[in-house]
C-alpha positions as CSV (number, residue, x, y, z in Angstrom):
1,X,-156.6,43.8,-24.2
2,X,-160.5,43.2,-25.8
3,X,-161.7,40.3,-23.7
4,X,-165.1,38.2,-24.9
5,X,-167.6,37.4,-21.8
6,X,-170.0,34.9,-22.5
7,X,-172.3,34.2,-19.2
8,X,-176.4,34.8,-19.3
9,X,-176.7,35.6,-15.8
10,X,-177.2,39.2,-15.7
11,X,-176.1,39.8,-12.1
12,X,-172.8,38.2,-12.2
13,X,-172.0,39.0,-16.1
14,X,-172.8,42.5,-14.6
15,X,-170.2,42.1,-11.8
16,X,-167.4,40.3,-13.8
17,X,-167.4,42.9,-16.4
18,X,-167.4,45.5,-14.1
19,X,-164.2,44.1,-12.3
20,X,-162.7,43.4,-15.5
21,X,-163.4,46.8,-16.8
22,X,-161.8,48.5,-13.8
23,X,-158.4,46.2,-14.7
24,X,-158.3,48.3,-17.7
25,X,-160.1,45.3,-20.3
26,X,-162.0,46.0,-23.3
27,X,-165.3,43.6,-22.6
28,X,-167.9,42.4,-24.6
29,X,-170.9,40.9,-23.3
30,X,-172.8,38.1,-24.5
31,X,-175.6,36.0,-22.8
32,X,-176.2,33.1,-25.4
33,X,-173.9,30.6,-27.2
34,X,-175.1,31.4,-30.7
35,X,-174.0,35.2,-30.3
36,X,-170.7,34.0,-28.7
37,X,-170.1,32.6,-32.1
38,X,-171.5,35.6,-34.1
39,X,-169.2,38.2,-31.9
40,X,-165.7,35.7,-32.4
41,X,-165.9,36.8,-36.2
42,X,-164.0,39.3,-37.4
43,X,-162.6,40.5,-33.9
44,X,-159.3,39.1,-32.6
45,X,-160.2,38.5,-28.7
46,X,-157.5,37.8,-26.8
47,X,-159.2,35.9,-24.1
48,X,-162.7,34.4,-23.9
49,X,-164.6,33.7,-20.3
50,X,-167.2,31.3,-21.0
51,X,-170.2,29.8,-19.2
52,X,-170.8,26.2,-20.1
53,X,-175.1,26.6,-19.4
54,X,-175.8,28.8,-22.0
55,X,-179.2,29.4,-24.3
56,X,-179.2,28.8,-27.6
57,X,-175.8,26.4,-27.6
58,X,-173.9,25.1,-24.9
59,X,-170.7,26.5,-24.1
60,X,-168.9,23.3,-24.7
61,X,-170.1,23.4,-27.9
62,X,-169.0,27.0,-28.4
63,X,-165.0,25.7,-27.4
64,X,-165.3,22.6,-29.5
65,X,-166.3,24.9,-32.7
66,X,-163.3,27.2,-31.4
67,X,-160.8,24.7,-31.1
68,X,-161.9,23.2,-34.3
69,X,-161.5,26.6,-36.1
70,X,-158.1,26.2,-35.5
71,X,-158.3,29.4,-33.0
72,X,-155.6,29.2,-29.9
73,X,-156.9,32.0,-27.8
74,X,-157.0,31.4,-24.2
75,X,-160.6,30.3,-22.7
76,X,-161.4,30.5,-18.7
77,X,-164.4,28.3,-18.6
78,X,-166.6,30.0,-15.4
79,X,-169.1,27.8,-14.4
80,X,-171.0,26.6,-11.5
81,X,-170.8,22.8,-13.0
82,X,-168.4,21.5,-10.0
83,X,-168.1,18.0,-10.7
84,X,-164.9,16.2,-11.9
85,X,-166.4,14.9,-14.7
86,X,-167.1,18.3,-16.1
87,X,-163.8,20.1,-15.4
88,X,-162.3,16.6,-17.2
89,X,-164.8,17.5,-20.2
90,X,-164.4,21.5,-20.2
91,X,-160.0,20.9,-19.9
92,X,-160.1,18.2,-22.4
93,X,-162.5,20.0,-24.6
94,X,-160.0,22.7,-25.4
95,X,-160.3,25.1,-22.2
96,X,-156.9,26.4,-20.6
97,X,-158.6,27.0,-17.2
98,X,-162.0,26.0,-15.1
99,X,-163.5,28.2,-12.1
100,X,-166.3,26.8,-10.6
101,X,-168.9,30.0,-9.0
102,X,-169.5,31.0,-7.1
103,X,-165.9,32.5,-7.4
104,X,-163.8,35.7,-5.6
105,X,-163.3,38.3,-8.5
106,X,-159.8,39.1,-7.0
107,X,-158.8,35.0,-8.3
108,X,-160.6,35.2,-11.4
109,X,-158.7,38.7,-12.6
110,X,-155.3,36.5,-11.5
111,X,-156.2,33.8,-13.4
112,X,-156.9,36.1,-16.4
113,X,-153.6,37.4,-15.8
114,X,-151.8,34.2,-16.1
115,X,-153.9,33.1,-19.4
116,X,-152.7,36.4,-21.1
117,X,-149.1,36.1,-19.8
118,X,-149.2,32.3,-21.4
119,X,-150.1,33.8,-24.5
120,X,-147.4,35.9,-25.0
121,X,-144.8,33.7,-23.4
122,X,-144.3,35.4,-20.2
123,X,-143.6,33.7,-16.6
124,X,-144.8,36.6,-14.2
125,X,-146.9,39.7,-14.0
126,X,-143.7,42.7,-14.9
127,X,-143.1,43.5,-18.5
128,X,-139.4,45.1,-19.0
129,X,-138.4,47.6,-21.6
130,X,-134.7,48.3,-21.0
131,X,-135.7,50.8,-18.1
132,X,-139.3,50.6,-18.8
133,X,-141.1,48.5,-16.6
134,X,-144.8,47.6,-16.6
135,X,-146.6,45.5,-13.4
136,X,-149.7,44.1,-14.9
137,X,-151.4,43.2,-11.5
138,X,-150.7,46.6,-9.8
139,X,-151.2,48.8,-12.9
140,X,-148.0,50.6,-12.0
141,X,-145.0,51.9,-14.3
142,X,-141.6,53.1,-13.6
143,X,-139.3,54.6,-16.0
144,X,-135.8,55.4,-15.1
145,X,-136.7,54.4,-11.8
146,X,-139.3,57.2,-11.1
147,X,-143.1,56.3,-11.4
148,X,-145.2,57.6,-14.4
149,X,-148.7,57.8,-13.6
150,X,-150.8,56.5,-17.1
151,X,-154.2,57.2,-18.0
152,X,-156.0,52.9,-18.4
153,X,-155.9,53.6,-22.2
154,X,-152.1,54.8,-22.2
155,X,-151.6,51.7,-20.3
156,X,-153.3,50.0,-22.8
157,X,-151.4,50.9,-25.5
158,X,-147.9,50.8,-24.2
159,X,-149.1,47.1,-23.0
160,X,-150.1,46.0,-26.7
161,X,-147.1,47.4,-28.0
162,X,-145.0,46.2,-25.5
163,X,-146.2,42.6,-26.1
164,X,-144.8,42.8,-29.3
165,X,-141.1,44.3,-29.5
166,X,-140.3,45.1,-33.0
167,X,-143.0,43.9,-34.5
168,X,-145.8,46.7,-36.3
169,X,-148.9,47.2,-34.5
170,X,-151.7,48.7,-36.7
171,X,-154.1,51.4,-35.5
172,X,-157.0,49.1,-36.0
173,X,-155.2,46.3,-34.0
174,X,-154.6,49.1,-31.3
175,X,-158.5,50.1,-31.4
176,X,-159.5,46.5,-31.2
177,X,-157.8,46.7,-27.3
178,X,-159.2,49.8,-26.1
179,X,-162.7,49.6,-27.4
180,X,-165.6,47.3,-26.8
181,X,-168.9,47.4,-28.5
182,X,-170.2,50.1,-26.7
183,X,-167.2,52.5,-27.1
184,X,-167.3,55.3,-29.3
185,X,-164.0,55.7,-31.0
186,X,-162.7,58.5,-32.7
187,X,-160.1,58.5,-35.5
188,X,-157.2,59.9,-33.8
189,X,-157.7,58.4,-30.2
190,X,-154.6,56.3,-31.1
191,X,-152.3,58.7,-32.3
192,X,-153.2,61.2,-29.2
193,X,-152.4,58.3,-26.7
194,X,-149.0,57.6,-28.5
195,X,-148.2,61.2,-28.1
196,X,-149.0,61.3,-24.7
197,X,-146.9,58.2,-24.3
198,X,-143.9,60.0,-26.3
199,X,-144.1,62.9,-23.6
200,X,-143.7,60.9,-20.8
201,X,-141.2,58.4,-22.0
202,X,-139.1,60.5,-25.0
203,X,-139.7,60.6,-28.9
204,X,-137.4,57.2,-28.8
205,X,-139.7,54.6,-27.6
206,X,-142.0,54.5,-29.8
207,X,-141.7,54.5,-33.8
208,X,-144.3,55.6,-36.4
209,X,-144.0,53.0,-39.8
210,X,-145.8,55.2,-41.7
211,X,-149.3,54.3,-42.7
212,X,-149.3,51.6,-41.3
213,X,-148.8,51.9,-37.4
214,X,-146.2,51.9,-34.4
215,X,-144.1,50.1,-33.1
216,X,-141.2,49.6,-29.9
217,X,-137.7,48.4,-31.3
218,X,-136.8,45.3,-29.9
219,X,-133.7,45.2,-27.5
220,X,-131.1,43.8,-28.8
């Protein structure tokens, strides 16, 4: 998952993508409103954390222009603006969430949690694959029964394929998960963590589409 942070206090953008980071996120960092809209073209985020008092443009601005875009991805407005008057403005302005700072890091990743699990339709914090089962909040996986220890990129990538059963992941989609700016990727990082994958769970699990990218058959 490649999440967008916009907040332009150093200390705390500092902690929060930290903390993210160690949840296994792909985080970019921004500190001023104009960039947030610079850094939301061309990259499919799948969750944006915004600050409302932000240089260069507000951060309500920054969700109007989303929402007006036409762009559904979830926004966690994090903010120390505590008055009900601005949670009224920030919810009806397009956000899905509002967390007043100063905030416990331990809430903010569960509320990230639920955001993403809205996004793909999902109730709670387990992903099941037949005998494949994924705890998002625990980082833990069991196969068969037994546990499998995953590097946070293998996570990763059995998580963004996993959100989509039967449908083709590309490799850039895949790259777009694990990397953030800052990253360097190299051209076959996605086909050596879908081998790894293969070893630990059989050859089954996940399909090559040639040229194109992988996938996990749906269950029927």
């Amino acid at each position: 998952m490649r999440l967008l942070l916009v907040e332009d206090d150093p200390m705390i953008g500092e902690s929060i993508q930290e903390g993210l980071r160690g949840e296994n996120y792909a985080v970019d960092w921004v500190r001023d409103g104009r960039d947030a809209d610079l850094a939301m073209i061309g990259v499919d985020y799948d969750l944006l954390l915004l600050d409302l008092g932000l240089p260069g443009k507000e951060g309500l601005d920054v969700l109007q222009g989303l929402r007006a875009r036409g762009a559904d991805m979830p926004v966690l407005i994090i903010t120390a603006r505590d008055s009900t008057s601005s949670r009224i403005q920030g919810l009806d302005g397009g956000a899905d969430d509002y967390l007043v700072k100063p905030f416990d890091l331990d809430e903010m990743l569960a509320r990230v949690r639920a955001l993403l699990r809205r996004r793909v339709a999902r109730t709670h914090s387990v992903i099941q694959h037949g005998s494949l089962v994924l705890n998002l909040a625990s980082h833990e996986v069991t196969f068969d029964g037994a546990q499998v220890h995953l590097s946070a990129r293998e996570f990763s990538v059995l998580r963004a394929l996993l959100d989509n059963p039967g449908s083709v992941v590309t490799k850039s989609q895949l790259e777009e998960k694990l990397y953030g700016w800052n990253s360097e990727v190299e051209s076959n990082a996605v086909d050596v963590y879908v081998h790894h994958l293969r070893k630990k769970f059989g050859t089954a699990l996940i399909k090559n589409v040639r040229g194109v990218g992988y996938k996990i058959a749906a269950i029927p």
